[in-house]
C-alpha positions in Angstrom: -16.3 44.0 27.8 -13.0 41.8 27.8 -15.2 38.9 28.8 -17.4 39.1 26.4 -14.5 38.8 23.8 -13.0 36.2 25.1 -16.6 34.6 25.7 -17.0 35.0 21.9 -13.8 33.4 20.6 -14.7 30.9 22.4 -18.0 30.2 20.4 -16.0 30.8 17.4 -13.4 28.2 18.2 -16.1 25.8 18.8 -18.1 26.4 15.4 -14.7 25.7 13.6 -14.1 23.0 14.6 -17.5 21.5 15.4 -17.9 20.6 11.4 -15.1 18.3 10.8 -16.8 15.9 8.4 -15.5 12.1 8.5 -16.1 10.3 4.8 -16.0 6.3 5.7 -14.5 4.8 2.6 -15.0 0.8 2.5 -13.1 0.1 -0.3 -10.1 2.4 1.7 -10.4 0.5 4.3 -10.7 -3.0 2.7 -7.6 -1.9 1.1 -5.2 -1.2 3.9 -6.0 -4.7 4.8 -4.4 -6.4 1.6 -1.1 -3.4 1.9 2.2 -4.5 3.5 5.1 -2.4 4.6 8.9 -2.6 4.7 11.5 -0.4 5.6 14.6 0.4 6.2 16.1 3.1 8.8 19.8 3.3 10.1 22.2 5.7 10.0 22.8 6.8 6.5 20.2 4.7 5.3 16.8 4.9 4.6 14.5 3.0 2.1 10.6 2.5 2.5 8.4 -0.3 0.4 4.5 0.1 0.4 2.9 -2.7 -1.2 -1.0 -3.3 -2.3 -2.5 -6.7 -3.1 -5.0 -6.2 -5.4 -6.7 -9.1 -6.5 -8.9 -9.6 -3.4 -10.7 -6.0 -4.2 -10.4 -5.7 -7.6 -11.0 -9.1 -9.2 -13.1 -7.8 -11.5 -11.2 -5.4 -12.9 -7.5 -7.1 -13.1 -7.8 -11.3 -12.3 -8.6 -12.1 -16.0 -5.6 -14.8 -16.2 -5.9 -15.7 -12.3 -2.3 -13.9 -11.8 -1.6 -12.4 -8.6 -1.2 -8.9 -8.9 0.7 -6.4 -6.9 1.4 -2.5 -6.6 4.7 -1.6 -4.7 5.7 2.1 -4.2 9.2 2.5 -3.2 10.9 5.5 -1.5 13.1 6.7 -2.7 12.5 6.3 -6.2 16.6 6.9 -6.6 16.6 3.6 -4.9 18.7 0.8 -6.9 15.9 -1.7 -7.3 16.2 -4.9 -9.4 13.5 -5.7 -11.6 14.6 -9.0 -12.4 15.3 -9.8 -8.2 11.6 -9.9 -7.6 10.1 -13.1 -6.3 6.6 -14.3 -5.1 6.8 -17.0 -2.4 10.3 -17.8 -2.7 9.6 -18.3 -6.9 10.9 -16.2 -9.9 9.3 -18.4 -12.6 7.6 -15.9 -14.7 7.4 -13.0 -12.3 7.2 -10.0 -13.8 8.4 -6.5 -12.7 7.5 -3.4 -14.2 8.2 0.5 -13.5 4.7 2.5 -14.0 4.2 5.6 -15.0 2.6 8.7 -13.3 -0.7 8.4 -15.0 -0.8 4.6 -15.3 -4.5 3.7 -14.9 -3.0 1.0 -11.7 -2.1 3.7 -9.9 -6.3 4.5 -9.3 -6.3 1.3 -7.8 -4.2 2.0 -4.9 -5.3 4.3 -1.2 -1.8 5.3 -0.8 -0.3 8.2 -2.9 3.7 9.1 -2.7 4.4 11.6 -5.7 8.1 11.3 -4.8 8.3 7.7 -5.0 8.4 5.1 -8.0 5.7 2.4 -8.3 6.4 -1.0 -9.5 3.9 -3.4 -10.7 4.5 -6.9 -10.4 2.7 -10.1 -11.7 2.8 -13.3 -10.6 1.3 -16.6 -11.8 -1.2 -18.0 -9.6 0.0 -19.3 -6.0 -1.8 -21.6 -4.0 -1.0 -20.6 -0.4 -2.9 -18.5 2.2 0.0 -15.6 2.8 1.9 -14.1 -0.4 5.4 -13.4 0.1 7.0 -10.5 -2.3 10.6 -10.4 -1.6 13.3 -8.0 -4.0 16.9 -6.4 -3.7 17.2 -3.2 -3.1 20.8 -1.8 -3.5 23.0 -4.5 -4.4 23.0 -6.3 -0.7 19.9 -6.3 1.0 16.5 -8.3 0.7 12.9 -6.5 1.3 9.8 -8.6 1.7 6.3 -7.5 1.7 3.9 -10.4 3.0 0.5 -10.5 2.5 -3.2 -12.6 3.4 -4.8 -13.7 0.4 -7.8 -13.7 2.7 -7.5 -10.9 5.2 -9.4 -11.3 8.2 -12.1 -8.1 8.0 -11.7 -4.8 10.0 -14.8 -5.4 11.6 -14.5 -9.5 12.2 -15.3 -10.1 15.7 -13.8 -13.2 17.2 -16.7 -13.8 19.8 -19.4 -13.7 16.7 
């Protein structure tokens, strides 16, 4: 009798977990290949910078003036962050910085989600160069920089094709 029990939770911890259903999301995965991350971690001190690219996905939606656009979430949202320290490939000239809200349309745009951070969008003019460089101040002494591709080489680009 004990064997056929255990015999039974053993089909019954198969079935569970047989059904685990994996959704492939392209647009997910495209992109995680235009996001960038910088962080911080020492002692007493730790700050984390997400950053999306968005013009390569969603040029349809946002690349009506050809600026480059970016989302940045920063952790934490305490963080002193600089709006005006923000610079796109070493440039301030008319970059723009600005603090979304929570329901901010943008934020749909984005695969990564951090309630307890603060997103920043930031728009730059156009920048002729093959890797984007976002750099800002965080607290009044240190630098973060968030690089990106503006062509990212494909998740499934084979180099023997």
């Amino acid at each position: 009798m004990g064997k056929f029990f255990i015999y039974l939770s053993v089909v019954f911890l198969f079935l569970g977990c047989a059904n685990k259903a994996i959704v492939h999301d392209p647009l997910k995965n495209e992109l995680l290949a235009y996001t960038s991350k910088f962080e911080i971690v020492e002692k007493n001190d730790k700050f984390l910078a997400l950053g999306t690219y968005l013009n390569p996905i969603h040029s349809d939606i946002i690349t009506k003036d050809k600026d480059e656009r970016f989302i940045i979430a920063i952790h934490p949202k305490e963080s002193k962050t600089s709006l005006s320290s923000f610079s796109v490939n070493g440039s301030k000239d008319e970059v723009r910085a600005r603090i979304l809200a929570k329901d901010d349309p943008l934020l749909k745009l984005v695969t990564f989600n951090m309630p307890w951070g603060e997103y920043i969008e930031v728009v730059s003019p156009q920048k002729i160069s093959d890797t984007l460089k976002v750099e800002f101040e965080i607290y009044p002494s240190k630098k973060a920089l968030l690089e990106f591709r503006k062509v990212s080489k494909s998740m499934y680009w084979s180099s023997t094709n």
